[in-house]
VMD Tcl script that draws the C-alpha trace (Angstrom):
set ca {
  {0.00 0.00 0.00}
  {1.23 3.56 -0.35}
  {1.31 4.38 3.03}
  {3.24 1.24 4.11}
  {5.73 2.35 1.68}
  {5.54 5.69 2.92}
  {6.45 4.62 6.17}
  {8.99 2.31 5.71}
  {10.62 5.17 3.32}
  {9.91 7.83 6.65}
  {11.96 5.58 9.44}
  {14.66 4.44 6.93}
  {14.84 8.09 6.09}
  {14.86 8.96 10.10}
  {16.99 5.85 11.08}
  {20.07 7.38 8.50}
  {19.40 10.69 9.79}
  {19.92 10.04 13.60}
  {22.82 7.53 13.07}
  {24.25 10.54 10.90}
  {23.76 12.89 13.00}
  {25.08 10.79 16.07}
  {28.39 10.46 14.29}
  {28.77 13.83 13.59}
  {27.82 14.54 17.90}
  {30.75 12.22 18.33}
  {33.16 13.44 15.89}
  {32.58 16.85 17.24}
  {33.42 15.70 21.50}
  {36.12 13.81 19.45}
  {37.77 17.02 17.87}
  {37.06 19.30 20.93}
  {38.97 16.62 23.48}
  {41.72 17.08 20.60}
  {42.20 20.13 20.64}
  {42.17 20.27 24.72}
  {44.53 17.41 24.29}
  {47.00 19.72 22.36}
  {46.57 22.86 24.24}
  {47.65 20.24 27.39}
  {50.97 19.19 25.94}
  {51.45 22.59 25.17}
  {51.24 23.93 28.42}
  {52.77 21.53 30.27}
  {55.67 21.83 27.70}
  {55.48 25.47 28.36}
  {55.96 24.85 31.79}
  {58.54 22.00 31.78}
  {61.20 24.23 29.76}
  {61.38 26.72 32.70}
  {62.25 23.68 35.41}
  {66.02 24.65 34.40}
  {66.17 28.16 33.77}
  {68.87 30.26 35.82}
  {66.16 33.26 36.12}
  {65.14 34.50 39.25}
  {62.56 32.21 40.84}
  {60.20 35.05 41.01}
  {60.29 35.85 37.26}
  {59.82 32.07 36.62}
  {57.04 31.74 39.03}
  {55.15 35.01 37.18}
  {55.57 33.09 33.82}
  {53.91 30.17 34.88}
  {51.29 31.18 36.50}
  {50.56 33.41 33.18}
  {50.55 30.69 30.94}
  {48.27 28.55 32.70}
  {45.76 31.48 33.06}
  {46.21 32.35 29.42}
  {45.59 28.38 28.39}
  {42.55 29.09 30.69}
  {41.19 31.62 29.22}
  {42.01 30.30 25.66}
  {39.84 27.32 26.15}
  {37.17 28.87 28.06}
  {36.56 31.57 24.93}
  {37.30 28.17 22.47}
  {34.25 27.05 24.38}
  {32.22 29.27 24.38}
  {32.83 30.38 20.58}
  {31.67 26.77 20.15}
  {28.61 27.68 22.05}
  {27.78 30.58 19.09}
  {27.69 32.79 22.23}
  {29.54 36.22 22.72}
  {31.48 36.98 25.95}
  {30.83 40.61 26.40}
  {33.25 41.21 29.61}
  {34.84 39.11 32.30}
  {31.62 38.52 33.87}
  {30.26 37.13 30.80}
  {32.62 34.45 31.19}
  {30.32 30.98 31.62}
  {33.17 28.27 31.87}
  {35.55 28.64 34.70}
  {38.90 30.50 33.83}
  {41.84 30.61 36.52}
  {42.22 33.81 38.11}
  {41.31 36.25 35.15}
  {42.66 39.20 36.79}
  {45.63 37.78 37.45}
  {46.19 38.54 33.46}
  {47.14 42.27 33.06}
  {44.44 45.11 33.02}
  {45.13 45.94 29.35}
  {45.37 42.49 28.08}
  {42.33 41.22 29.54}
  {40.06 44.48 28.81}
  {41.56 44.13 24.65}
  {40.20 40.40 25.22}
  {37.32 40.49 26.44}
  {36.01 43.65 25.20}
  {36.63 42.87 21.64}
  {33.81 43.35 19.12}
  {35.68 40.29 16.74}
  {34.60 36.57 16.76}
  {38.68 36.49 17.04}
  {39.18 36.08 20.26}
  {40.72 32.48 20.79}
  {43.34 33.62 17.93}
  {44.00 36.64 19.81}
  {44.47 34.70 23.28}
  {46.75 32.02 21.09}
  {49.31 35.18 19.53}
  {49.23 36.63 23.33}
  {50.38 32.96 24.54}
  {53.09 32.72 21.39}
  {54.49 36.29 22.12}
  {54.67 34.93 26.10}
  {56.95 32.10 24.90}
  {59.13 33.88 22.64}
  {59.64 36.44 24.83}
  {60.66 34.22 27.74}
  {62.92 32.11 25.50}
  {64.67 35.75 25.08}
  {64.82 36.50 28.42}
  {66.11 33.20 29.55}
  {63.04 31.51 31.50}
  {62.57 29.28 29.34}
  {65.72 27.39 29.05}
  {65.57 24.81 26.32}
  {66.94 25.21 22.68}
  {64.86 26.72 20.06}
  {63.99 23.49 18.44}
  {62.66 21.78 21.28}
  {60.57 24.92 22.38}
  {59.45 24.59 18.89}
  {56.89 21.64 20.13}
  {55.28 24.26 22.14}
  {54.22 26.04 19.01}
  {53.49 23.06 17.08}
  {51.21 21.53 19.74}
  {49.22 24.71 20.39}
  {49.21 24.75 16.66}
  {47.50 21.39 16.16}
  {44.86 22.62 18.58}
  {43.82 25.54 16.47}
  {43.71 22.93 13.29}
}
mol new
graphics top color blue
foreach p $ca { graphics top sphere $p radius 0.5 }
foreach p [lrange $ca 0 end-1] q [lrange $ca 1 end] { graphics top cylinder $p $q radius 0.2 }
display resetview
């Protein structure tokens, strides 16, 4: 009969549809763990390089605890960019971030404030420029090819 056929063509039709789009719910937790997976190796890279730096203990200390709350804040607003939501200041911030004011006035007002859907780019430059600088300065005390990894992970995460 026609509707028989009808509804055998309606749940095939609905069957491929929900095992298509269970996949794609999968592949997307898949990607996401990923990319926290990436931005991991990076910081804990990041943070191993400094364990033999002849810096002050102070300056090393500061470092650290920057690039953790920069790797913070770069996943919350990876998040939440996910979410197809805007962060509109540091209140607007829904997952938890590690001591946002503990980033620098200026830097966190440019960041949050922004009127771009560019903010997880502009948190990943701020985190490069962190790195390169403290390679300069001595913090971190590896050689430039092995503090490459740091840039290569965090770049994998943004892929």
């Amino acid at each position: 009969t026609a509707y028989g056929s009808f509804g055998t063509c309606m749940s095939f039709m609905m069957v491929f549809r929900t095992a298509q789009s269970y996949t794609r719910y999968w592949d997307g937790i898949d990607m996401v763990y990923g990319i926290m997976g990436h931005w991991f190796n990076a910081a804990s890279n990041t943070l191993a390089f400094t364990r033999c730096s002849k810096v002050k203990a102070e300056e090393v200390e500061n470092f650290r605890r920057l690039v953790v709350r920069l790797f913070s804040l770069l996943n919350c607003l990876m998040l939440r960019e996910l979410e197809g939501q805007e962060v509109h200041a540091e209140s607007g911030l829904k997952f938890p971030v590690l001591d946002p004011r503990g980033i620098d006035q200026q830097t966190r007002a440019h960041l949050l404030n922004m009127k771009s859907h560019s903010r997880p780019e502009q948190v990943f430059q701020a985190i490069s420029k962190v790195v390169v600088e403290a390679q300069q300065n001595g913090i971190i005390a590896s050689p430039p090819p092995i503090v490459g990894r740091i840039h290569q992970e965090m770049g994998l995460g943004m892929t």
